[in-house]
Biotite code that builds the C-alpha atoms (Angstrom):
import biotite.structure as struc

atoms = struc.array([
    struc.Atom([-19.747, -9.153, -9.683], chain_id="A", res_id=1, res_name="UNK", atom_name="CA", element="C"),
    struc.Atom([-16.458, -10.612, -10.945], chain_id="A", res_id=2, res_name="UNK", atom_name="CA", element="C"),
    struc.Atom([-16.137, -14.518, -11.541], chain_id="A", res_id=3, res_name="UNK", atom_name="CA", element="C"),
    struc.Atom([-19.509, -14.718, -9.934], chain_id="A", res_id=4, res_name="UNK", atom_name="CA", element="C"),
    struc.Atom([-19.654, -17.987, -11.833], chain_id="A", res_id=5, res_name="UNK", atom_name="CA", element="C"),
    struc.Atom([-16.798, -18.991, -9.300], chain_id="A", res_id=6, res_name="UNK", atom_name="CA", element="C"),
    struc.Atom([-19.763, -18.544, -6.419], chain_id="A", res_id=7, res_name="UNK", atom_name="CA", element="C"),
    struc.Atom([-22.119, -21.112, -7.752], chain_id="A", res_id=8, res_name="UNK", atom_name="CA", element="C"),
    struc.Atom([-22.751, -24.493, -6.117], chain_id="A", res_id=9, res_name="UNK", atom_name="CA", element="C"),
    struc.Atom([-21.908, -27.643, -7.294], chain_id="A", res_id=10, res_name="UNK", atom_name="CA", element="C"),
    struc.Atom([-25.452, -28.754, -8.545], chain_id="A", res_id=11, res_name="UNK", atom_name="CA", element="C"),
    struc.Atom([-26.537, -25.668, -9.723], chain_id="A", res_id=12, res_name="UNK", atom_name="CA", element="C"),
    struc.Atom([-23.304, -24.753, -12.045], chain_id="A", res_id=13, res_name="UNK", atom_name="CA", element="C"),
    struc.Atom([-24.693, -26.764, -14.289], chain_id="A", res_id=14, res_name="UNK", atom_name="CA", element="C"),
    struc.Atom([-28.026, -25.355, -14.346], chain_id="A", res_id=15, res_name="UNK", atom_name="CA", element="C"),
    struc.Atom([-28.684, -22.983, -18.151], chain_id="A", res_id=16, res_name="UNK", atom_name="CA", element="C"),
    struc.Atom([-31.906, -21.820, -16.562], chain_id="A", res_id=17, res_name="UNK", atom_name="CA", element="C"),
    struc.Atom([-30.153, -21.151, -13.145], chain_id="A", res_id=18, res_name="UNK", atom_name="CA", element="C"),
    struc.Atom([-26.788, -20.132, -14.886], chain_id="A", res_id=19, res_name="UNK", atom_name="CA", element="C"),
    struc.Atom([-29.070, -17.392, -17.527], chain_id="A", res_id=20, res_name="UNK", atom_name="CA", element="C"),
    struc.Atom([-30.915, -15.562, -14.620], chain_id="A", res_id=21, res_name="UNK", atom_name="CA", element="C"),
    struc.Atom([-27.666, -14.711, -12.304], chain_id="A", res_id=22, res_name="UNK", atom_name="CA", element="C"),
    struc.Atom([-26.102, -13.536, -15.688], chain_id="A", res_id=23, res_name="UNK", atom_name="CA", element="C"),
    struc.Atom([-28.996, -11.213, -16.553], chain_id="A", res_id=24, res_name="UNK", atom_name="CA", element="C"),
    struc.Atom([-28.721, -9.989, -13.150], chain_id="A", res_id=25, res_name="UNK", atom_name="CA", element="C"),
    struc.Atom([-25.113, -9.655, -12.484], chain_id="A", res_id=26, res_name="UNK", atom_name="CA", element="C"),
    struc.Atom([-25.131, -7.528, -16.146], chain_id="A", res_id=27, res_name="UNK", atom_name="CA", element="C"),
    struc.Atom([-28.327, -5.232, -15.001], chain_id="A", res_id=28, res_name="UNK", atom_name="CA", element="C"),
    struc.Atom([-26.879, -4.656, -11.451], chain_id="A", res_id=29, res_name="UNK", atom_name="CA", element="C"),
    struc.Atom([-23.037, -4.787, -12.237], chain_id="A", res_id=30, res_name="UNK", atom_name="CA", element="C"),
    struc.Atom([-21.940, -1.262, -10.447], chain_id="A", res_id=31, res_name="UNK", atom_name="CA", element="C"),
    struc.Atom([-18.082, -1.288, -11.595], chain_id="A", res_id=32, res_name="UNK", atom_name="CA", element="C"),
    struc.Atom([-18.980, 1.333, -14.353], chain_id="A", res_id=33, res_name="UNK", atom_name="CA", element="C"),
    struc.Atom([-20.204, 3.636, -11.406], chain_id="A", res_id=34, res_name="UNK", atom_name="CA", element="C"),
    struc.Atom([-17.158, 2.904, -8.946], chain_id="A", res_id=35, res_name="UNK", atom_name="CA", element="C"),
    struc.Atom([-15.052, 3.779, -12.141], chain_id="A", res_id=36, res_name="UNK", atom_name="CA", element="C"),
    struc.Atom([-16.809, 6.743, -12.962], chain_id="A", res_id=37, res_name="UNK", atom_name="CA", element="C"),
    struc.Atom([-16.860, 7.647, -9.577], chain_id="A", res_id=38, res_name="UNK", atom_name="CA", element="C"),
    struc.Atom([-12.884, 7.193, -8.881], chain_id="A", res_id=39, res_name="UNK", atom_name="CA", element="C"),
    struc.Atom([-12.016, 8.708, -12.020], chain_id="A", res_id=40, res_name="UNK", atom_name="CA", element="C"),
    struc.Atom([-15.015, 12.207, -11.838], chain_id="A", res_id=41, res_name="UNK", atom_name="CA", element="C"),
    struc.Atom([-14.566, 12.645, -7.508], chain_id="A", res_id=42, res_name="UNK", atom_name="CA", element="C"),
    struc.Atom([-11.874, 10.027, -5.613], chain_id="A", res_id=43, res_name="UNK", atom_name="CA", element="C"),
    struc.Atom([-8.897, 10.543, -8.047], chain_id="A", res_id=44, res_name="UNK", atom_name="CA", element="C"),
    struc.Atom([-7.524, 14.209, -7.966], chain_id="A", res_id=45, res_name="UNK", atom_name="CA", element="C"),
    struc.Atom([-5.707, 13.836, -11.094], chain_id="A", res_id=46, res_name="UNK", atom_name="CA", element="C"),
    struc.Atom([-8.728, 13.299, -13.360], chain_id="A", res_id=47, res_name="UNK", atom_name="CA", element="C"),
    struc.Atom([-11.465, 14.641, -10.707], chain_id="A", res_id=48, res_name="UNK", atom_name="CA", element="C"),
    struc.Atom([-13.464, 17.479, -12.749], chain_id="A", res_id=49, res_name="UNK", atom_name="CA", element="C"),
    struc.Atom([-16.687, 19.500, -11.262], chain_id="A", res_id=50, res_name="UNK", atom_name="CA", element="C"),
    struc.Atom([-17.835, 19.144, -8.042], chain_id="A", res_id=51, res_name="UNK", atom_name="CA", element="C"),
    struc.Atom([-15.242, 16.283, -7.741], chain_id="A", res_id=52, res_name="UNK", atom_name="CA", element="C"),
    struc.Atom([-12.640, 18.991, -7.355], chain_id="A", res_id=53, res_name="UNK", atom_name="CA", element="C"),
    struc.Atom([-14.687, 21.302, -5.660], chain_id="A", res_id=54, res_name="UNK", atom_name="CA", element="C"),
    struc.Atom([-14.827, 18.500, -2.500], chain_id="A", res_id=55, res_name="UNK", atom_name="CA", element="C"),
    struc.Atom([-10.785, 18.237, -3.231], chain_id="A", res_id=56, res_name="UNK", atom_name="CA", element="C"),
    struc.Atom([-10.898, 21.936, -2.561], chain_id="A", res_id=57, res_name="UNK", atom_name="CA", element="C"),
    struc.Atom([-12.654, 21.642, 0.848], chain_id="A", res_id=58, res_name="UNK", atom_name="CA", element="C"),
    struc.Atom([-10.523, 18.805, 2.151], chain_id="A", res_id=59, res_name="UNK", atom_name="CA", element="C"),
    struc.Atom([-7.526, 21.023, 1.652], chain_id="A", res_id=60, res_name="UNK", atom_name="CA", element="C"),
    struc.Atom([-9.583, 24.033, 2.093], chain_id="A", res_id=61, res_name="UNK", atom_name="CA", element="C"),
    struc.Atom([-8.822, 26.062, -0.968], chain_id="A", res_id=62, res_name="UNK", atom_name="CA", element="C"),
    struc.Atom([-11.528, 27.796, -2.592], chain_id="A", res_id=63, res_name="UNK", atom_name="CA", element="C"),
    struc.Atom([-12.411, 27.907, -6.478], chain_id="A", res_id=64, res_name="UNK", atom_name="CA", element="C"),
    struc.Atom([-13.501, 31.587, -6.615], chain_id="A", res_id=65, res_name="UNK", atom_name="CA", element="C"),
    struc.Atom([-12.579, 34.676, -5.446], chain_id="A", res_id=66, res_name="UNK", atom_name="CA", element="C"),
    struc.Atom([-13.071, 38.564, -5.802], chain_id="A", res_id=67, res_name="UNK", atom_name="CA", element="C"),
    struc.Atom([-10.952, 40.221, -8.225], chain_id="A", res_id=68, res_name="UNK", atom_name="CA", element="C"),
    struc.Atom([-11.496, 43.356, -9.641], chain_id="A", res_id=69, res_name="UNK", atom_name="CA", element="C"),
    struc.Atom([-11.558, 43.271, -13.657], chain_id="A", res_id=70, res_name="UNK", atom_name="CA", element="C"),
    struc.Atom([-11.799, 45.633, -16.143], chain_id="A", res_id=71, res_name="UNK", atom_name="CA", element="C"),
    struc.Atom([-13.718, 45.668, -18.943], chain_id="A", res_id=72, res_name="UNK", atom_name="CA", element="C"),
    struc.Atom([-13.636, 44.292, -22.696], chain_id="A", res_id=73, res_name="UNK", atom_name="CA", element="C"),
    struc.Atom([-12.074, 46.884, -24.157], chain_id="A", res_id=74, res_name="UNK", atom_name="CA", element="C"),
    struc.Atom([-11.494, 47.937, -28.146], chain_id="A", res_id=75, res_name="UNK", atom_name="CA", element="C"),
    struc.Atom([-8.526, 47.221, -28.488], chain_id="A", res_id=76, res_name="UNK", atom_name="CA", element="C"),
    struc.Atom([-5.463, 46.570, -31.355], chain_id="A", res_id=77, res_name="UNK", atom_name="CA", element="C"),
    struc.Atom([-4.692, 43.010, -32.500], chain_id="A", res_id=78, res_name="UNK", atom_name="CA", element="C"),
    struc.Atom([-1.096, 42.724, -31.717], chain_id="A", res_id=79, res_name="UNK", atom_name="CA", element="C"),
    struc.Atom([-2.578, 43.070, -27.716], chain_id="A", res_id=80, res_name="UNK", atom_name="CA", element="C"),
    struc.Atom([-5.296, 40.802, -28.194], chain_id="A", res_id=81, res_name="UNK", atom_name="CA", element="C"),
    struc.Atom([-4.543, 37.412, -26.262], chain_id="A", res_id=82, res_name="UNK", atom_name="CA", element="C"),
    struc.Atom([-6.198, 34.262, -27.364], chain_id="A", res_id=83, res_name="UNK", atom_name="CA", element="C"),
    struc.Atom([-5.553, 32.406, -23.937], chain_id="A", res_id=84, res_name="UNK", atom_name="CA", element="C"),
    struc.Atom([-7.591, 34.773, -22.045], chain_id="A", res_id=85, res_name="UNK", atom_name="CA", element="C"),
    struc.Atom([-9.968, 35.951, -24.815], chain_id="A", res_id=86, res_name="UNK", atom_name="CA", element="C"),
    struc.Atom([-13.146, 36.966, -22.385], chain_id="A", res_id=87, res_name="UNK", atom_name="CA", element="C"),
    struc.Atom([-10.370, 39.654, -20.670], chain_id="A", res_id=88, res_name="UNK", atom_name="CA", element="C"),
    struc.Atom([-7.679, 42.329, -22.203], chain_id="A", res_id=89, res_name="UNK", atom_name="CA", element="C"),
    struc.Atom([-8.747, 43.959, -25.278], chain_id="A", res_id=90, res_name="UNK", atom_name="CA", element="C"),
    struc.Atom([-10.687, 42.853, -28.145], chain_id="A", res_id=91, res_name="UNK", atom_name="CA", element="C"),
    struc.Atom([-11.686, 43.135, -31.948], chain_id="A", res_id=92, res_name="UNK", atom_name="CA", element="C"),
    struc.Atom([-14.515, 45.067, -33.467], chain_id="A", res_id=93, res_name="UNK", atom_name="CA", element="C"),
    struc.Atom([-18.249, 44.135, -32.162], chain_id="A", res_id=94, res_name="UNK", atom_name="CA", element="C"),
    struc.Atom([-16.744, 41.962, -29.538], chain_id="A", res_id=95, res_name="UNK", atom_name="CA", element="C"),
    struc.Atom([-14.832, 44.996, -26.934], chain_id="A", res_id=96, res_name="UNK", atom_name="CA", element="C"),
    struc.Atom([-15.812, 49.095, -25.795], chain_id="A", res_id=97, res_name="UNK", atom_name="CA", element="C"),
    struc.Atom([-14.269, 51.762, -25.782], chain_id="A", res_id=98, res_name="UNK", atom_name="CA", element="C"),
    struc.Atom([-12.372, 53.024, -22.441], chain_id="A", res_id=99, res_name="UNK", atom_name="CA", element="C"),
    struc.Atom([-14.526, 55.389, -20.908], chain_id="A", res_id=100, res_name="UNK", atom_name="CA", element="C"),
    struc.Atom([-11.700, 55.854, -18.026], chain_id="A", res_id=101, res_name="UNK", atom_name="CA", element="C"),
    struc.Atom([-14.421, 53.713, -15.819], chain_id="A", res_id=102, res_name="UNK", atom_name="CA", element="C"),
    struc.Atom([-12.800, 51.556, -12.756], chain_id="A", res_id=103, res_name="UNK", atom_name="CA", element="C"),
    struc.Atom([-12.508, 48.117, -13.059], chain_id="A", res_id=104, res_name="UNK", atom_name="CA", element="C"),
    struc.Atom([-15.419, 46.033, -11.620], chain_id="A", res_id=105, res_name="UNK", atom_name="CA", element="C"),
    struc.Atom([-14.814, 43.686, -8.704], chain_id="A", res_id=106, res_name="UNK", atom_name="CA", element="C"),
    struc.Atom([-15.814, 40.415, -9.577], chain_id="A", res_id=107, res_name="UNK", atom_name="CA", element="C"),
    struc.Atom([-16.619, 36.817, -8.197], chain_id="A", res_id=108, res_name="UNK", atom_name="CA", element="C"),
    struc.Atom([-14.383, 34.957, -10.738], chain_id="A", res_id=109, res_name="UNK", atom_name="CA", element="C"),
    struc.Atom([-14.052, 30.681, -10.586], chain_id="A", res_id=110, res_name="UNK", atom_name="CA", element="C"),
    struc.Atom([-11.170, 28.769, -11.836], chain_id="A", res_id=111, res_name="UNK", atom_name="CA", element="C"),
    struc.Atom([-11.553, 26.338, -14.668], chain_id="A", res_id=112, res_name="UNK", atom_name="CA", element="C"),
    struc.Atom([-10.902, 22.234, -13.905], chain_id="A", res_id=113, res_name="UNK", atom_name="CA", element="C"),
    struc.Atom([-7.318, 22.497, -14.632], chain_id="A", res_id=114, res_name="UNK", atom_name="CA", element="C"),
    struc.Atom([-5.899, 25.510, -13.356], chain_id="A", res_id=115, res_name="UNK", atom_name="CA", element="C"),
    struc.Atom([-8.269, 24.360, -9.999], chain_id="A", res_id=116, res_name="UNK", atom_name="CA", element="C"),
    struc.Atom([-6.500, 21.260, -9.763], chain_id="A", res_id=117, res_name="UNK", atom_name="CA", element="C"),
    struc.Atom([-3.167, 22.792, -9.781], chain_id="A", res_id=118, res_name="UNK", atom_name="CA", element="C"),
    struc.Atom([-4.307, 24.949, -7.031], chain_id="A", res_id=119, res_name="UNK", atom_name="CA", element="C"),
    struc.Atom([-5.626, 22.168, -4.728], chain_id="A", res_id=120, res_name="UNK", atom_name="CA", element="C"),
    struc.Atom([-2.559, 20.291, -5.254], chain_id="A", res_id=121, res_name="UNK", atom_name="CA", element="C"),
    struc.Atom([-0.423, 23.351, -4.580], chain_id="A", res_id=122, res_name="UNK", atom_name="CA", element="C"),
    struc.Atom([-2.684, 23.947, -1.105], chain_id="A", res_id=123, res_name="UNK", atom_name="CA", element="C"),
    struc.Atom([-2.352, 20.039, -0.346], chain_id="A", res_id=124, res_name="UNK", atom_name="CA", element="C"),
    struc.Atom([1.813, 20.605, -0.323], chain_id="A", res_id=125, res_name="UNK", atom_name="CA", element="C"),
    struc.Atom([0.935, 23.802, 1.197], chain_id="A", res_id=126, res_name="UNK", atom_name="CA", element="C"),
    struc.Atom([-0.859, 21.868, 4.051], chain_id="A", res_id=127, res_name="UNK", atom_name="CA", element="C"),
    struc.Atom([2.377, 20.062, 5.508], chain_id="A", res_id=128, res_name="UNK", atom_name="CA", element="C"),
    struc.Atom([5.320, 21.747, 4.691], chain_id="A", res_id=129, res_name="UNK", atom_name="CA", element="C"),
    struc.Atom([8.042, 22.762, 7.044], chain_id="A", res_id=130, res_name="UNK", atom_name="CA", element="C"),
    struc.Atom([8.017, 26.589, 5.550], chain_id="A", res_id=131, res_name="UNK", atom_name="CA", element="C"),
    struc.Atom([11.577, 25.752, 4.856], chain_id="A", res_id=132, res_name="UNK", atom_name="CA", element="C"),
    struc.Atom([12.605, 28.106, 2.016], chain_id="A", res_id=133, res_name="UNK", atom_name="CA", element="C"),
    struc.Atom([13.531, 24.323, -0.270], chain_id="A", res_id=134, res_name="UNK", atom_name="CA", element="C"),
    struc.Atom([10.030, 23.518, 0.480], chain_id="A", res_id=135, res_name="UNK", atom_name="CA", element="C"),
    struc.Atom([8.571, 26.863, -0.695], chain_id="A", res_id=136, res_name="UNK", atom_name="CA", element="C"),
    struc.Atom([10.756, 27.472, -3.895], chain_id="A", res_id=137, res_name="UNK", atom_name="CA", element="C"),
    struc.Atom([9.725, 23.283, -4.940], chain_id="A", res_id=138, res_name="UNK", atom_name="CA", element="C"),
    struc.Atom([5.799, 24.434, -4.032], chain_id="A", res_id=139, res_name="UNK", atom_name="CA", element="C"),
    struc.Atom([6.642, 28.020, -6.359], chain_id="A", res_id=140, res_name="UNK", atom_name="CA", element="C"),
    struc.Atom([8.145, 25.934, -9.035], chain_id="A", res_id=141, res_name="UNK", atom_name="CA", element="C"),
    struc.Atom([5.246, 23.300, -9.301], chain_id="A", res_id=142, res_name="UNK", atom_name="CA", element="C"),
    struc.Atom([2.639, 26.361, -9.162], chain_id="A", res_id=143, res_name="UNK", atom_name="CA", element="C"),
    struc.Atom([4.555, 28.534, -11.498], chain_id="A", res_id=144, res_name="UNK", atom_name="CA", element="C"),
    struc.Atom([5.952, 25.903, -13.895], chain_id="A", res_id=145, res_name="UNK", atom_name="CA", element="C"),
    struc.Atom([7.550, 27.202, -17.160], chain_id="A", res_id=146, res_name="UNK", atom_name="CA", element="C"),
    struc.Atom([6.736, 31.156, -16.348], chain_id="A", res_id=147, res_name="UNK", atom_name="CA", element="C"),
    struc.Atom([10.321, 32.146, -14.935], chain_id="A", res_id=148, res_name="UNK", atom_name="CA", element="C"),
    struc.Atom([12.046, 32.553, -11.587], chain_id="A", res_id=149, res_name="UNK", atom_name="CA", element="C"),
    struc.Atom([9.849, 32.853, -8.350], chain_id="A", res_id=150, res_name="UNK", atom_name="CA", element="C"),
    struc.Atom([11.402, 31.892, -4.881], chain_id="A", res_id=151, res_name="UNK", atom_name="CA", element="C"),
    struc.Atom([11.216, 32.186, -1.072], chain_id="A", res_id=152, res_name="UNK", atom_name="CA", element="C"),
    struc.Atom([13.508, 34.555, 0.763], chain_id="A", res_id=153, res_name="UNK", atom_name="CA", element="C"),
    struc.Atom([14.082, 34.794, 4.447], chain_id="A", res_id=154, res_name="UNK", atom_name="CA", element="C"),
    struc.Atom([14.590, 38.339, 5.359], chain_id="A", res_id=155, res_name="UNK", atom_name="CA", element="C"),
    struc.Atom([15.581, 38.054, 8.735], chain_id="A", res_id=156, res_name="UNK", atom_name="CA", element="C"),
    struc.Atom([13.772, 39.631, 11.499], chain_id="A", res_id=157, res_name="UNK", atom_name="CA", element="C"),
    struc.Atom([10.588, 37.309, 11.491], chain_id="A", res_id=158, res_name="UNK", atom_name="CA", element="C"),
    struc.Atom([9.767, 38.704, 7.479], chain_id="A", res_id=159, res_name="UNK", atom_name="CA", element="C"),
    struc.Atom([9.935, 37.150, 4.426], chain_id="A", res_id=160, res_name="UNK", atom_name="CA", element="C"),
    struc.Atom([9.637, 38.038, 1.104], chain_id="A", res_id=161, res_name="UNK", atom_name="CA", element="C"),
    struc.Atom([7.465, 35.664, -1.956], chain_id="A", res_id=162, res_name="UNK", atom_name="CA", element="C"),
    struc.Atom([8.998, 37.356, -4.994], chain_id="A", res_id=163, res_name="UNK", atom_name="CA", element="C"),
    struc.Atom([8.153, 37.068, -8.270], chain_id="A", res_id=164, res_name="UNK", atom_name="CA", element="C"),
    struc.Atom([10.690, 37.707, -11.641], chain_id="A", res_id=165, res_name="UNK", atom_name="CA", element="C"),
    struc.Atom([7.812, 37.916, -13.998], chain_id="A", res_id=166, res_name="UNK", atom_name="CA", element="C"),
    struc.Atom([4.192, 39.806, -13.882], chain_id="A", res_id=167, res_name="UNK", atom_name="CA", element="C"),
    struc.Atom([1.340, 38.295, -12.227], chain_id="A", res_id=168, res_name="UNK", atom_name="CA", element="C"),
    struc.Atom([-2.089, 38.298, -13.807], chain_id="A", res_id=169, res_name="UNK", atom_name="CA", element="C"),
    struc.Atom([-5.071, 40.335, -11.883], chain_id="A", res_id=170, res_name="UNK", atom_name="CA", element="C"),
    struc.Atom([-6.431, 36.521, -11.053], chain_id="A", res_id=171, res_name="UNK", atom_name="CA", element="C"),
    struc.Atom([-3.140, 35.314, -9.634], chain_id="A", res_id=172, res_name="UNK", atom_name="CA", element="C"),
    struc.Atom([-2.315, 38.206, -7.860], chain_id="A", res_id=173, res_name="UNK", atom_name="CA", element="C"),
    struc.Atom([-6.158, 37.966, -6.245], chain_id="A", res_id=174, res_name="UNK", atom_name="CA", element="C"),
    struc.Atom([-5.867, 33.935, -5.244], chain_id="A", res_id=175, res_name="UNK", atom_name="CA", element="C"),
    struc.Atom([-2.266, 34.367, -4.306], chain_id="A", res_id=176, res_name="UNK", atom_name="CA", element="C"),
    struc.Atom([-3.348, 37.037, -1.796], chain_id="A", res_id=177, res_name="UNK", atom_name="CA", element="C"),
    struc.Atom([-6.720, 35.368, -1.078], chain_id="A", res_id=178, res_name="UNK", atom_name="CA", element="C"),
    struc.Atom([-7.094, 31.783, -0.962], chain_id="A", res_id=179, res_name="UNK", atom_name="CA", element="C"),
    struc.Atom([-4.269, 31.219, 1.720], chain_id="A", res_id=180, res_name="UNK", atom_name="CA", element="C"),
    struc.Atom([-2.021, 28.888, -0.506], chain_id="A", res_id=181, res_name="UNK", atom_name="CA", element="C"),
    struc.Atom([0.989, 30.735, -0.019], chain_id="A", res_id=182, res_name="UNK", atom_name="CA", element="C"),
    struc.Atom([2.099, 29.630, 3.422], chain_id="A", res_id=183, res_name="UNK", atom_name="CA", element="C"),
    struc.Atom([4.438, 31.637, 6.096], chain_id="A", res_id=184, res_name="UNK", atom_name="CA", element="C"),
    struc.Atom([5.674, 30.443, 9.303], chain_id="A", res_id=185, res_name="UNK", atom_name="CA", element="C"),
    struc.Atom([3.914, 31.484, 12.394], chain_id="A", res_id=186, res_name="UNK", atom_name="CA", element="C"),
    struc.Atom([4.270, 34.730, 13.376], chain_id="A", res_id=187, res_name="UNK", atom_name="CA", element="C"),
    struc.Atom([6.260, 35.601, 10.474], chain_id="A", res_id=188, res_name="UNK", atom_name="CA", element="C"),
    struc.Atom([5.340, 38.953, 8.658], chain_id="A", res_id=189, res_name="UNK", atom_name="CA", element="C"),
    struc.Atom([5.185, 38.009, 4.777], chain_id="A", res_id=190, res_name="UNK", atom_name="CA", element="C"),
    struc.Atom([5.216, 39.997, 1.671], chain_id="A", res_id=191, res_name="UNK", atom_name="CA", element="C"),
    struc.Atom([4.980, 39.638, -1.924], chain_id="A", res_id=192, res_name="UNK", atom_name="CA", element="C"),
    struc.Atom([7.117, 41.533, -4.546], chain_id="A", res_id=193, res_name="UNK", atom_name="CA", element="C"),
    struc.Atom([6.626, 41.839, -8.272], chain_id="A", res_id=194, res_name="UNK", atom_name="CA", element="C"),
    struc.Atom([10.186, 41.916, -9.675], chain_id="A", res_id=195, res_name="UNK", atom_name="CA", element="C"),
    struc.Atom([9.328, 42.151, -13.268], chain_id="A", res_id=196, res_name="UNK", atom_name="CA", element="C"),
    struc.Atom([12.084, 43.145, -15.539], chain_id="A", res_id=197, res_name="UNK", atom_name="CA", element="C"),
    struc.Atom([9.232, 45.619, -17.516], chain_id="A", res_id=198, res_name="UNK", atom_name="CA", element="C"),
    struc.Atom([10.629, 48.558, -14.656], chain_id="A", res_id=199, res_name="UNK", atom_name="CA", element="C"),
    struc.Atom([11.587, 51.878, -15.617], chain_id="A", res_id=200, res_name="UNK", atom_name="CA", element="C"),
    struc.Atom([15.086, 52.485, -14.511], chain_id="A", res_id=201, res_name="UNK", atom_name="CA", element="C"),
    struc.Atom([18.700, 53.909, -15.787], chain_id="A", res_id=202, res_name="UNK", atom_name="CA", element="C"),
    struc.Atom([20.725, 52.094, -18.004], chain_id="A", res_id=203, res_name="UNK", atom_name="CA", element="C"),
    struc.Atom([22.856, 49.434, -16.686], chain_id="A", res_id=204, res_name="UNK", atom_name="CA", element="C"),
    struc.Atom([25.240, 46.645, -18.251], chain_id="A", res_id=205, res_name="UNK", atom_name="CA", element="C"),
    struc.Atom([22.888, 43.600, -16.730], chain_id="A", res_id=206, res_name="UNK", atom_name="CA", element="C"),
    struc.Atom([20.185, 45.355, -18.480], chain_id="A", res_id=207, res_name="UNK", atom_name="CA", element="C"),
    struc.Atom([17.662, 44.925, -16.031], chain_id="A", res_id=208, res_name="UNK", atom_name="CA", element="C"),
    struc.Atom([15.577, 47.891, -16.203], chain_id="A", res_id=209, res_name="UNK", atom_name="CA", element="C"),
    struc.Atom([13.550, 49.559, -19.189], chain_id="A", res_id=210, res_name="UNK", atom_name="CA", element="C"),
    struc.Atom([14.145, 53.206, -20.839], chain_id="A", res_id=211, res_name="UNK", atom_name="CA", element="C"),
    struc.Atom([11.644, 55.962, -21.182], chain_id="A", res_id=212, res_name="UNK", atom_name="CA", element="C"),
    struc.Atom([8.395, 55.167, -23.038], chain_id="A", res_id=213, res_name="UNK", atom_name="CA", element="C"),
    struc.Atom([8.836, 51.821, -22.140], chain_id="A", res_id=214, res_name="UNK", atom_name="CA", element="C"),
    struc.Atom([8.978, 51.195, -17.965], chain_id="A", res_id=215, res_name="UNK", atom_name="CA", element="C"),
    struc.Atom([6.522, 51.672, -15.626], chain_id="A", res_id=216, res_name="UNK", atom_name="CA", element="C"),
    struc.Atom([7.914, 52.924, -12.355], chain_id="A", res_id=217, res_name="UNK", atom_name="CA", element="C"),
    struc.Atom([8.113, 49.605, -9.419], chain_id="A", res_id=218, res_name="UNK", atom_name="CA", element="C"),
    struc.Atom([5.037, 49.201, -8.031], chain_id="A", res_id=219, res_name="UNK", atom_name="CA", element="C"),
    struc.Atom([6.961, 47.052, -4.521], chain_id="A", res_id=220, res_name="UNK", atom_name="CA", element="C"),
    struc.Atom([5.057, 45.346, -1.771], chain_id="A", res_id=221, res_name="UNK", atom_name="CA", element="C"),
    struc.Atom([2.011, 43.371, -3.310], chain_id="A", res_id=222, res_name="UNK", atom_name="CA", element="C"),
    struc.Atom([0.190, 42.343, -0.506], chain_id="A", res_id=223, res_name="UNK", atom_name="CA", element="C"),
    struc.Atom([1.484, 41.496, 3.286], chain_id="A", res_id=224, res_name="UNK", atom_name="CA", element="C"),
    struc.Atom([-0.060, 39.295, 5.729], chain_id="A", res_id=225, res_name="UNK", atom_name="CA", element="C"),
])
């Protein structure tokens, strides 16, 4: 309690006996360190970690995993080898294999805390927007921040397009095509295009495209839904 001194009657305030007890008490049973731990670990959703954010994900109904299919740890040379995503990619001696030419495992794969909470908050924007294409490019921006251009286009004829100026990951690729955050408009066929400037193509003066050795041929539509 808080000024529980405040509480006390007249002829008892006085009281050290009385006074001692309620203090003892009022320490031993004082629950604000649980309400605080409790706003800051579940209620909040900026600092909510765990299974704080996993009920975050229900209310807005956004899972934390999905299937994605990885491949392996493979041997690999250092300039490749990134630190940011050291469990995936290639990797130094003792730690990766060496490509046997074996498919990529599908996998049950769960987001960390932080990359989560960007999710839910994305899927909580996702939740009431008016599929305007504003709306969608602001939504984009805030779950795309700093990685390059990524907008909404209205295609006409009840399609749209979600395209993307930069590659996705295997993991955002599999969430962006499986966990539903990516609205559309009712009835509205929707499709989502890598436009990565990595493309083999002829030379132009906008530079756009990539010469031989260097390109890999488009690979266009995504995923549709």
């Amino acid at each position: 309690m808080r000024n529980w001194t405040d509480t006390l009657l007249a002829q008892y305030a006085n009281s050290p006996t009385l006074t001692a007890i309620i203090d003892c008490l009022n320490q031993d049973l004082d629950p604000q360190a649980d309400l605080d731990a409790f706003y800051d670990t579940i209620w909040n959703v900026a600092t909510a970690i765990g299974y704080g954010l996993d009920v975050w994900g229900k209310i807005v109904n956004v899972k934390r995993g999905v299937s994605a299919a990885l491949p392996p740890a493979e041997l690999g040379f250092a300039e490749a080898f990134d630190r940011a995503n050291a469990s995936l990619g290639v990797q130094p001696f003792n730690c990766g294999v060496f490509n046997d030419g074996s498919p990529a495992v599908v996998r049950n794969v769960a987001l960390d805390d932080g990359t989560y909470r960007t999710l839910v908050m994305t899927k909580a924007m996702a939740n009431i927007t008016d599929c305007s294409c504003a709306s969608l490019n602001r939504l984009l921006g805030y779950l795309f921040a700093g990685r390059g251009r990524c907008y909404a286009l209205d295609t006409g004829a009840m399609t749209m397009l979600y395209v993307f100026e930069f590659d996705l990951s295997i993991l955002e690729a599999a969430f962006l095509t499986q966990s539903g955050v990516l609205p559309r408009p009712t009835g509205v066929l929707c499709n989502i295009v890598v436009a990565s400037v990595d493309v083999f193509g002829f030379s132009n003066p906008a530079q756009d495209f990539q010469p031989f050795n260097q390109g890999v041929f488009a690979g266009g539509v995504l995923a549709a839904s």
